[in-house]
C-alpha positions in Angstrom: -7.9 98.9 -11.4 -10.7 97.0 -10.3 -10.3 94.1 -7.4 -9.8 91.4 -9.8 -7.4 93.0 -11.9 -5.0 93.8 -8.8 -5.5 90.6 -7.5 -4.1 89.1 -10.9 -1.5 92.0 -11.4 -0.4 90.9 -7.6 -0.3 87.0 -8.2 1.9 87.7 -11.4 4.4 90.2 -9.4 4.6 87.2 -6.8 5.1 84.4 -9.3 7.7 86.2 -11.1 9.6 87.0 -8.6 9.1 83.2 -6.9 10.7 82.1 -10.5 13.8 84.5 -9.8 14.4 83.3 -6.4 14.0 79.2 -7.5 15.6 79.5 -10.8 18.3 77.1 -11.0 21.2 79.6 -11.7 21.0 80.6 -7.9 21.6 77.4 -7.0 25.0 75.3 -6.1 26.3 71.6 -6.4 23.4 70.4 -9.5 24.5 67.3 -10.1 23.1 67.0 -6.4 20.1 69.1 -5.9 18.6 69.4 -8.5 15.7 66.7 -8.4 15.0 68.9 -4.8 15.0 72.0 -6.2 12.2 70.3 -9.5 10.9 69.3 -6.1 11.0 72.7 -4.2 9.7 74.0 -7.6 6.6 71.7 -8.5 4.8 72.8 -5.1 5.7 76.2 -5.2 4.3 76.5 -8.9 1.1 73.8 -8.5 -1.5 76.7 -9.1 -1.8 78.2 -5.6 -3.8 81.4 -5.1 -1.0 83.4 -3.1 -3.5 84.7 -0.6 -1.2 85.3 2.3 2.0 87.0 -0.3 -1.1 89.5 -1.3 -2.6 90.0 2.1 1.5 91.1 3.3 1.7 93.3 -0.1 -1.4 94.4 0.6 -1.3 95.3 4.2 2.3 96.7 3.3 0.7 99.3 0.8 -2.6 100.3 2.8 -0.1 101.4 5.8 2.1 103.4 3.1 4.9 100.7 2.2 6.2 100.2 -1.1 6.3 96.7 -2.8 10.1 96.3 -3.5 10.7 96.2 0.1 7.7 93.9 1.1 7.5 91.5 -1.8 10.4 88.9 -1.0 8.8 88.8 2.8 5.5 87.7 0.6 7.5 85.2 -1.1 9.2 83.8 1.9 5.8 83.7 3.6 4.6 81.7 0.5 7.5 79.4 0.9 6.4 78.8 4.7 2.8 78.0 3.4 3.8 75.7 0.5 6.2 73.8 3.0 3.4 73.3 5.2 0.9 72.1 2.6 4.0 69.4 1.3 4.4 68.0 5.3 0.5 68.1 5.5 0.2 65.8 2.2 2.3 63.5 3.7 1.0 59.6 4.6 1.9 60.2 8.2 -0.2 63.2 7.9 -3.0 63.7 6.0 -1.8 61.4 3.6 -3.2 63.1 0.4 -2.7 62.2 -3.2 -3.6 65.2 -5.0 -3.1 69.4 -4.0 -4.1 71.6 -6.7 -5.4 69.3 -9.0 -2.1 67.6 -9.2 -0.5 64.5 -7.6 0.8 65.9 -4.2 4.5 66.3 -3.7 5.2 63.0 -2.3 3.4 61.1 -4.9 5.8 62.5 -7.3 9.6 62.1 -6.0 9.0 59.7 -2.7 8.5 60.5 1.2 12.0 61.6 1.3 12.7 64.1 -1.5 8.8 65.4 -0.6 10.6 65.9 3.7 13.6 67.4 2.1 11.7 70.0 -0.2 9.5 71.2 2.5 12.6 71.9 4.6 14.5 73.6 1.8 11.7 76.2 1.3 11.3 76.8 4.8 14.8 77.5 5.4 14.9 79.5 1.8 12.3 81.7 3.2 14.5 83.0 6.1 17.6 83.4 3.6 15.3 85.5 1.4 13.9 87.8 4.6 17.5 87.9 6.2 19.2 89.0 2.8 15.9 91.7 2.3 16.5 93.2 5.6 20.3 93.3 4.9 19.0 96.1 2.2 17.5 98.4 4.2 19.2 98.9 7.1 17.9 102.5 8.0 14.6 100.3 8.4 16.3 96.9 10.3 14.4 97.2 13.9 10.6 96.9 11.6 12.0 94.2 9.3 13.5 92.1 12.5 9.5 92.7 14.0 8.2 91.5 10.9 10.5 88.2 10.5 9.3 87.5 14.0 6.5 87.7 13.5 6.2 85.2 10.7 8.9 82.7 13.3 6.0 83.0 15.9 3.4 82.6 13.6 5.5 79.4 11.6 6.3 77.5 14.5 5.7 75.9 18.4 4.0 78.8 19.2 1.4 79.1 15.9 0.6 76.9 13.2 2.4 73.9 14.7 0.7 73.7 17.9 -2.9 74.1 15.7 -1.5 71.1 13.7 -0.7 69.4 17.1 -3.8 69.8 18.2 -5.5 68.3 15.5 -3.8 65.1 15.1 -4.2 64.4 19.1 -7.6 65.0 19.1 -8.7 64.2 15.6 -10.7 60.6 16.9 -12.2 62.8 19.7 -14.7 65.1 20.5 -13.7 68.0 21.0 -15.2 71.4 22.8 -15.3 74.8 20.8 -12.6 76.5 22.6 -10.4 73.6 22.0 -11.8 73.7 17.7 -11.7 77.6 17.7 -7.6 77.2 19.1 -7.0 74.3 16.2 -8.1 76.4 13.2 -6.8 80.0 14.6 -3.6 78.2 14.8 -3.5 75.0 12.5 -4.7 77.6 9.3 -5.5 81.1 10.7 -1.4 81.9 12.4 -0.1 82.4 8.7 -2.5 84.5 7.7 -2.5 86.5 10.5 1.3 87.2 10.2 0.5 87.8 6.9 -1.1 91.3 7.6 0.8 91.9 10.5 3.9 91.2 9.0 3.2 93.7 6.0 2.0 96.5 8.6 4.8 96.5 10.5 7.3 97.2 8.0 6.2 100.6 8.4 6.0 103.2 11.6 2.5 102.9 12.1 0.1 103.9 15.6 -0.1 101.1 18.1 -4.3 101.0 18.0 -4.1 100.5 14.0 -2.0 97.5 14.5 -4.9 96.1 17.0 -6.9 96.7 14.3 -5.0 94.9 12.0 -4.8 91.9 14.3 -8.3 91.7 14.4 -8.8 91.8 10.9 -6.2 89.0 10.4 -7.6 86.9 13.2 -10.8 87.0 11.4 -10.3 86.1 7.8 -8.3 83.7 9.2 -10.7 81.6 11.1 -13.0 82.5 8.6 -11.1 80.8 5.9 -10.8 77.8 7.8 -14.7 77.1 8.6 -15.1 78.0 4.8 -12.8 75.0 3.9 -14.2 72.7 6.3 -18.1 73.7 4.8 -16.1 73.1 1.0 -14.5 70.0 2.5 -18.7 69.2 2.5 -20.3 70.5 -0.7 -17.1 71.1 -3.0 -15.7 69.2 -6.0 -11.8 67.7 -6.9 -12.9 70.0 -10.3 -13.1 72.9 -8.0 -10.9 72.2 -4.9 -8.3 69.9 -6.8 -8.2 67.4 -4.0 -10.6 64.4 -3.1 -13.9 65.9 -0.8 -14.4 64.2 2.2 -10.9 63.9 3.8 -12.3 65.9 7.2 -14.6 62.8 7.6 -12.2 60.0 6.2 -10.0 61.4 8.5 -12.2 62.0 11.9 -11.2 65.9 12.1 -12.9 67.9 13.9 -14.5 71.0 11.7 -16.5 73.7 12.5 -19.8 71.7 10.1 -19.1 68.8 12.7 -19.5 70.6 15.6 -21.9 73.8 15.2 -23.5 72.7 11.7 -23.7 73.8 8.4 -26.2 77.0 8.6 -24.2 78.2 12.1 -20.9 77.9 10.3 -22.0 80.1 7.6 -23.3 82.7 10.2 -20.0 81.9 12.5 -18.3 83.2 8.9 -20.3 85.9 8.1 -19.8 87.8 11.2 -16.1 86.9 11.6 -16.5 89.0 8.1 -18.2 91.5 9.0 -16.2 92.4 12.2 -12.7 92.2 9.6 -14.4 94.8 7.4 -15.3 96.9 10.0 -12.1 97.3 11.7 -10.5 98.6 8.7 -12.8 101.9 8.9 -10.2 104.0 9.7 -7.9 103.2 6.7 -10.7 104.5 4.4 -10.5 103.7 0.8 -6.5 102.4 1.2 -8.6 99.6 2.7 -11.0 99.1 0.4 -8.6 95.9 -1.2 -8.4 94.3 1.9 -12.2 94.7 2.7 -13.1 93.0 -0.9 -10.4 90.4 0.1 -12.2 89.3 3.3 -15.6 88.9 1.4 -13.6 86.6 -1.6 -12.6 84.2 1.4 -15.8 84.0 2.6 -17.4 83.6 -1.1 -15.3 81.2 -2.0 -15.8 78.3 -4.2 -12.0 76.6 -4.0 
């Protein structure tokens, strides 16, 4: 199967079984919840790529996993992302109208329904990995290092500090260090825990983790320059949100700072470095290497 095939075959696993776990059967007291759960529902299934679900499949299968026992930590981890993306689109936020080429969460059932949704998922996610782990117990010490993972990687300590630290400094200059810690955080945590989270499921050698790391480090700062530089030169056709929200905004991005044709270099090599460290995987890897070039290829 060639890369794009698996990438489709993977996105349709994930969506089917995000439409088991969100189908309103599962669910208690209706003639409450169920506007939140339309709510939980209409972000989760807005168009997204499922980059980070496929980078914890993906990572899960290159290190000798199996998919029934890694896919509902790729949905919760896909839960954690959309969550984010609803809290981001807020007004007190970044106070966007459209994700995905669709009015943004908020702009659809209020402020308050859009708060409550993001929390939902977030907590739905740890039900899901709790429950998962709960099934293989022979396996419980990897599952608990996975979930941890994805905690550390979720809050005070990973993506909310990055978002922190963009909203304090977003009307000031800022250094590199200080822009390097916003988007390894703010964007690059998740995906990080992505691949990490997926590896550890299994019994693997300590240096092949570091390697691992690296490679999630990477694409993840790499994907984060590549949306500043599309914040820049993409389209709402393409992106499916309004271009030039970095500037509206006064963020500080990686274009900003270092400039177009240094951001594109800063990207390649962060690349290059990813592929490179998978060498010792050899062709189990080969998914994960044609996934690093897509993100820093990409058009939306």
């Amino acid at each position: 199967m060639n890369f794009k095939d698996r990438y489709i075959s993977l996105q349709n696993k994930i969506n089917y079984q995000l439409e088991n776990y969100l189908d309103m059967d599962n669910f208690e007291h209706l003639s409450y919840s169920q506007r939140i759960i339309d709510a939980m529902r209409y972000s989760i299934f807005a168009g997204g790529k499922r980059l980070r679900p496929i980078l914890l499949i993906s990572a899960n299968s290159m290190v000798g996993g199996c998919m029934e026992e890694s896919i509902p930590l790729a949905c919760a981890i896909e839960m954690i992302h959309t969550y984010s993306l609803i809290h981001d689109d807020l007004p007190s936020m970044d106070d966007d109208e459209y994700r995905r080429g669709k009015p943004t969460n908020h702009m659809v059932y209020g402020e308050d329904i859009a708060i409550l949704a993001g929390d939902a998922l977030l907590n739905m996610a740890y039900e899901i990995m709790l429950d998962n782990a709960n099934g293989y117990l022979d396996n419980i010490n990897n599952h608990l290092k996975a979930m941890s993972i994805i905690a550390s990687a979720s809050g005070i300590n990973g993506m909310i500090s990055g978002q922190v630290a963009d909203i304090m400094y977003q009307d000031s200059s800022v250094d590199s260090d200080l822009l390097e810690f916003i988007h390894r955080y703010k964007t690059g945590a998740l995906i990080r825990a992505s691949v990490l989270a997926g590896a550890i499921l299994e019994n693997i050698d300590e240096a092949l983790i570091e390697s691992i790391e690296i490679y999630g480090n990477n694409i993840g700062l790499a994907f984060q320059i590549t949306d500043d530089m599309l914040d820049i030169t993409g389209t709402f056709e393409k992106l499916g949100k309004k271009v030039g929200s970095d500037k509206k905004n006064k963020k500080n991005t990686y274009p900003l700072l270092f400039g177009f044709d240094e951001s594109k270099r800063r990207v390649k090599a962060l690349i290059e470095e990813a592929i490179d460290v998978l060498e010792p995987f050899g062709d189990k890897a080969e998914f994960l290497k044609q996934l690093a070039r897509d993100i820093a290829d990409r058009q939306s």
